[in-house]
Backbone as XML, in Angstrom:
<?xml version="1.0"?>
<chain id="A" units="angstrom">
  <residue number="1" name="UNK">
    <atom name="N" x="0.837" y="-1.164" z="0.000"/>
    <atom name="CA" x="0.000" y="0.000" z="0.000"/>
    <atom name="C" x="0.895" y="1.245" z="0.000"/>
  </residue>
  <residue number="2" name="UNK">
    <atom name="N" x="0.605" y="2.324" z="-0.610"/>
    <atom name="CA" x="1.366" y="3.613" z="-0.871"/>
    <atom name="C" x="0.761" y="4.774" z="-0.065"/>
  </residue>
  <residue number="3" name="UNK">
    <atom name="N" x="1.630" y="5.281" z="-0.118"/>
    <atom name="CA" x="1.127" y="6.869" z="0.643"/>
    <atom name="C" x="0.232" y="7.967" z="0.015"/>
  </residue>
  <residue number="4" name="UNK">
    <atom name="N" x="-0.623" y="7.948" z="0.504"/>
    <atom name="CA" x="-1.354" y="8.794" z="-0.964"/>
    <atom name="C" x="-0.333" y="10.515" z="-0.847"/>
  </residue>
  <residue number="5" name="UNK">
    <atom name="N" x="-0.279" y="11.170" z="-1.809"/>
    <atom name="CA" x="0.471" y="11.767" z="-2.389"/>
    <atom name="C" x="0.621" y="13.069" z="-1.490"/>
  </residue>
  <residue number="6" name="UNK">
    <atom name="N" x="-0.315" y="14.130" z="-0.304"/>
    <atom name="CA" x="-0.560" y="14.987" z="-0.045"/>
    <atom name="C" x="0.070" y="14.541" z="1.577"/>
  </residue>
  <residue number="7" name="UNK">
    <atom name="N" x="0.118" y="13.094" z="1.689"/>
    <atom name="CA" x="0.420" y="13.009" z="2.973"/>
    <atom name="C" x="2.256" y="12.988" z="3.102"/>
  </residue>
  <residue number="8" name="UNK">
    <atom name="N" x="2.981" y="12.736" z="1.525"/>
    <atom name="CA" x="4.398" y="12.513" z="1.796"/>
    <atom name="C" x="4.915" y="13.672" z="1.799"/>
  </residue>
  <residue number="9" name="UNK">
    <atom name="N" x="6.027" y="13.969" z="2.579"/>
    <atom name="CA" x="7.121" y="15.109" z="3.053"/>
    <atom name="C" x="8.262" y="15.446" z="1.709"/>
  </residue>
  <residue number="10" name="UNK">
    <atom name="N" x="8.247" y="16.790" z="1.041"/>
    <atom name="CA" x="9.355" y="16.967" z="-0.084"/>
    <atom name="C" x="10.693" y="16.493" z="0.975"/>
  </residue>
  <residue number="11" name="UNK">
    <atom name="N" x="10.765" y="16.455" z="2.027"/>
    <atom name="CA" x="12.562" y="16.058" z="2.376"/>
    <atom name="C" x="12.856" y="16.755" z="3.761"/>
  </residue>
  <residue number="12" name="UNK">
    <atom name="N" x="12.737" y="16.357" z="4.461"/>
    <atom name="CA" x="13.493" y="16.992" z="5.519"/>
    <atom name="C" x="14.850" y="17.961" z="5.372"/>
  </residue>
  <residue number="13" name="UNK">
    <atom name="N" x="15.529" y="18.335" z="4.715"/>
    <atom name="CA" x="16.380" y="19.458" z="4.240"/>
    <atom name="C" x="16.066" y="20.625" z="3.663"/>
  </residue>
  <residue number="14" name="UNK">
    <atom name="N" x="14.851" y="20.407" z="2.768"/>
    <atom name="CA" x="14.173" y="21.828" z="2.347"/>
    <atom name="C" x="13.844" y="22.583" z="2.808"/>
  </residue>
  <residue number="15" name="UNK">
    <atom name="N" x="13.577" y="22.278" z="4.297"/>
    <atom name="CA" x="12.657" y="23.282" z="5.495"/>
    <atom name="C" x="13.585" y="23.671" z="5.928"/>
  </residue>
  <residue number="16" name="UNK">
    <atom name="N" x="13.322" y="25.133" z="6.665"/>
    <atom name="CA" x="14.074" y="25.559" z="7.001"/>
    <atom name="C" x="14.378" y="25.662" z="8.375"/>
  </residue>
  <residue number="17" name="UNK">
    <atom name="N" x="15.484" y="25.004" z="9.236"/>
    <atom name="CA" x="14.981" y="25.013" z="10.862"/>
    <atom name="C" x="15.231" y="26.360" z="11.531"/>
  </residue>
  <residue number="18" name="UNK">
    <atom name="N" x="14.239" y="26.240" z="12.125"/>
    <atom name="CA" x="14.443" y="27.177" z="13.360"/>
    <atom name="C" x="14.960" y="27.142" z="14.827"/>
  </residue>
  <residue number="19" name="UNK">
    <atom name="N" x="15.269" y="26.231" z="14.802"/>
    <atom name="CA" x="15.963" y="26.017" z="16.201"/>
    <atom name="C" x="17.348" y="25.836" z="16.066"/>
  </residue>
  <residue number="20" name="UNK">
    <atom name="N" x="18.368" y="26.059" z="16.643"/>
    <atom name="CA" x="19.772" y="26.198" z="16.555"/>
    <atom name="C" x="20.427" y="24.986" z="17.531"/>
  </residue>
  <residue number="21" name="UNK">
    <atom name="N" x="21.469" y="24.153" z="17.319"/>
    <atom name="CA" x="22.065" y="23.436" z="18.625"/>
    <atom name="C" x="23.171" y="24.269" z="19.284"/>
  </residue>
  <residue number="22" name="UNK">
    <atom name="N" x="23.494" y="23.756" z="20.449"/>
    <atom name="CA" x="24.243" y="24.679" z="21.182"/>
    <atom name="C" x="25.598" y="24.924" z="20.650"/>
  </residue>
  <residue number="23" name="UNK">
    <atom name="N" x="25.955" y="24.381" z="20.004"/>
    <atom name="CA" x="27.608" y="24.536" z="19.173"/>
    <atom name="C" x="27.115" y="25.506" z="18.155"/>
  </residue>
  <residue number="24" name="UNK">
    <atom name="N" x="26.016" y="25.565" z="17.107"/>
    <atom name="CA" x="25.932" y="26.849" z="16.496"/>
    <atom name="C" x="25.963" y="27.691" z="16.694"/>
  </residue>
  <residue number="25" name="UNK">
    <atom name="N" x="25.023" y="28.192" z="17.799"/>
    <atom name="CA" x="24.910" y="29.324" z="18.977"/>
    <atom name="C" x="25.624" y="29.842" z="19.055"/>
  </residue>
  <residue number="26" name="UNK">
    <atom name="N" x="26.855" y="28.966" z="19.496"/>
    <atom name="CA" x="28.196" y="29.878" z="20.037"/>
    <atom name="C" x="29.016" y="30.329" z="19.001"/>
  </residue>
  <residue number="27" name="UNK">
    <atom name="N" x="28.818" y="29.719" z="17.789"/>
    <atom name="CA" x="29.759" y="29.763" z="16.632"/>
    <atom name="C" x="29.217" y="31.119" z="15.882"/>
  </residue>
  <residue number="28" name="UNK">
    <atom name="N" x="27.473" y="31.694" z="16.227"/>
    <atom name="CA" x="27.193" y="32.687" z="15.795"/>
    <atom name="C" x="27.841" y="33.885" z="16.524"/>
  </residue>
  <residue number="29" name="UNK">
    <atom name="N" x="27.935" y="33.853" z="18.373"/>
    <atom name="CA" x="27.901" y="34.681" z="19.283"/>
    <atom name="C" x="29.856" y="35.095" z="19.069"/>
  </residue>
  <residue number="30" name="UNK">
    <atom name="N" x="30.276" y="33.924" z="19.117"/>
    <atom name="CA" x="31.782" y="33.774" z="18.923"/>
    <atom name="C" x="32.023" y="34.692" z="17.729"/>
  </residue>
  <residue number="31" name="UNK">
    <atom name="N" x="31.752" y="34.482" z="16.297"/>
    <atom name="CA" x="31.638" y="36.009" z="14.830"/>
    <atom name="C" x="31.563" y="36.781" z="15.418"/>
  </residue>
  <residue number="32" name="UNK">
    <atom name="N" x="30.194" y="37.419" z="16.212"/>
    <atom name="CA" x="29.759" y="38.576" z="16.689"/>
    <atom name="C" x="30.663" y="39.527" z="18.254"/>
  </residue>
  <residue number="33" name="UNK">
    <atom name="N" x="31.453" y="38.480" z="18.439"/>
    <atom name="CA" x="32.235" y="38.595" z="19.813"/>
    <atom name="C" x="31.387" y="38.922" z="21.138"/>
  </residue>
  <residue number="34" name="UNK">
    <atom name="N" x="30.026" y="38.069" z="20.703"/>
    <atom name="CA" x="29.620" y="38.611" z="22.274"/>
    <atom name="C" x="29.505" y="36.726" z="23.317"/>
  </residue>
  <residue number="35" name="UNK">
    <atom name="N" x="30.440" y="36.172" z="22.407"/>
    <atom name="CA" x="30.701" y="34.983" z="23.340"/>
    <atom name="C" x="32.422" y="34.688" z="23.289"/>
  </residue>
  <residue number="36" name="UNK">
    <atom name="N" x="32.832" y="34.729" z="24.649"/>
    <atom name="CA" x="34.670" y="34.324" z="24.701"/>
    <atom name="C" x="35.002" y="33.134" z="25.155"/>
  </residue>
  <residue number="37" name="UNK">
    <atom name="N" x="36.206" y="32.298" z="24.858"/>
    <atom name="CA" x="36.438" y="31.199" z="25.352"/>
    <atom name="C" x="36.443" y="31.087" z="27.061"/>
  </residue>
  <residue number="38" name="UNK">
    <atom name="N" x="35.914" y="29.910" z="27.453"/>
    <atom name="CA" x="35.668" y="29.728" z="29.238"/>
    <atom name="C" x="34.443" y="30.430" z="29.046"/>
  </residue>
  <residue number="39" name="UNK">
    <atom name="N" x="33.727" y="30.301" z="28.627"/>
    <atom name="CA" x="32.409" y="31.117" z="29.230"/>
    <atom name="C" x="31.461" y="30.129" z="29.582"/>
  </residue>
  <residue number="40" name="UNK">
    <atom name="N" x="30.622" y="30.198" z="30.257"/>
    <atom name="CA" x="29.301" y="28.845" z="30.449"/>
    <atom name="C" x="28.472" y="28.640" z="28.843"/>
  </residue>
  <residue number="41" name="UNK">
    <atom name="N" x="28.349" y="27.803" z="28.880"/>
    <atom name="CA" x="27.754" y="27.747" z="27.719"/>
    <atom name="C" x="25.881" y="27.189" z="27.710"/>
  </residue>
  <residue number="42" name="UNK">
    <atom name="N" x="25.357" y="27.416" z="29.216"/>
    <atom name="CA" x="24.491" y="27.165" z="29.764"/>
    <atom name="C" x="23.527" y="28.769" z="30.197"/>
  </residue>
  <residue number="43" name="UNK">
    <atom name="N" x="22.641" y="29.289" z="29.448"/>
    <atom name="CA" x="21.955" y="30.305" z="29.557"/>
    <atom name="C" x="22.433" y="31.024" z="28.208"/>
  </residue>
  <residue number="44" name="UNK">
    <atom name="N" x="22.562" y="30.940" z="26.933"/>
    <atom name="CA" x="22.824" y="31.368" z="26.338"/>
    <atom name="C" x="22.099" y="32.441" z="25.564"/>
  </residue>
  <residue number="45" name="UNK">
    <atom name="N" x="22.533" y="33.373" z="25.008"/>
    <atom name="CA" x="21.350" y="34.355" z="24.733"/>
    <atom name="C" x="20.682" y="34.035" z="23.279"/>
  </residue>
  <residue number="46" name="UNK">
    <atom name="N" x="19.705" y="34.176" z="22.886"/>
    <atom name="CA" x="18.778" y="33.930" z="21.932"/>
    <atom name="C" x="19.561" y="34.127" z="20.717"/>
  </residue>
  <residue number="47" name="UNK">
    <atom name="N" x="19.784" y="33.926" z="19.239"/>
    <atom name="CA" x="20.386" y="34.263" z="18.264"/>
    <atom name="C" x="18.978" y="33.690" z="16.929"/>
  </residue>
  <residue number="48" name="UNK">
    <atom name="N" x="19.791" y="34.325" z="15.801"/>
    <atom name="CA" x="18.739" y="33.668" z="14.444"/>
    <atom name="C" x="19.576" y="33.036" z="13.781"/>
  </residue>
  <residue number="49" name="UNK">
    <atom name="N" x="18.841" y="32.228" z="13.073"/>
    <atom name="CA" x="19.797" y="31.504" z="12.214"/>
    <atom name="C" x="20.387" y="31.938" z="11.191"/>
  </residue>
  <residue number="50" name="UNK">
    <atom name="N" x="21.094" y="32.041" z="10.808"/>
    <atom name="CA" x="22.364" y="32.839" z="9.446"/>
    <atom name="C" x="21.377" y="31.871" z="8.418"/>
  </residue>
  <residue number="51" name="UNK">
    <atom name="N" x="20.681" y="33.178" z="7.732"/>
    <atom name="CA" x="20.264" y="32.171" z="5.967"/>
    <atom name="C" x="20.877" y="31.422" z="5.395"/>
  </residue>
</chain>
């Protein structure tokens, strides 16, 4: 039996996520210099995702 056509997903890669993991985060804050090495990396401040 097949999936009827409206229910299958174009791909999990096309979408675009919105949520960041914590190594991106820092890799954005770290560019921007408002994160330095030794810092907690626990409370981090909000960022967007780079298009």
């Amino acid at each position: 039996m097949s999936i009827h056509p409206s229910l299958k997903t174009q791909g999990a890669t096309s979408e675009k996520r919105n949520v960041l993991k914590r190594f991106e985060r820092v890799d954005i804050l770290r560019k921007d210099g408002r994160y330095k090495d030794g810092q907690k990396v626990w409370g981090l401040p909000k960022t967007k995702p780079v298009p």
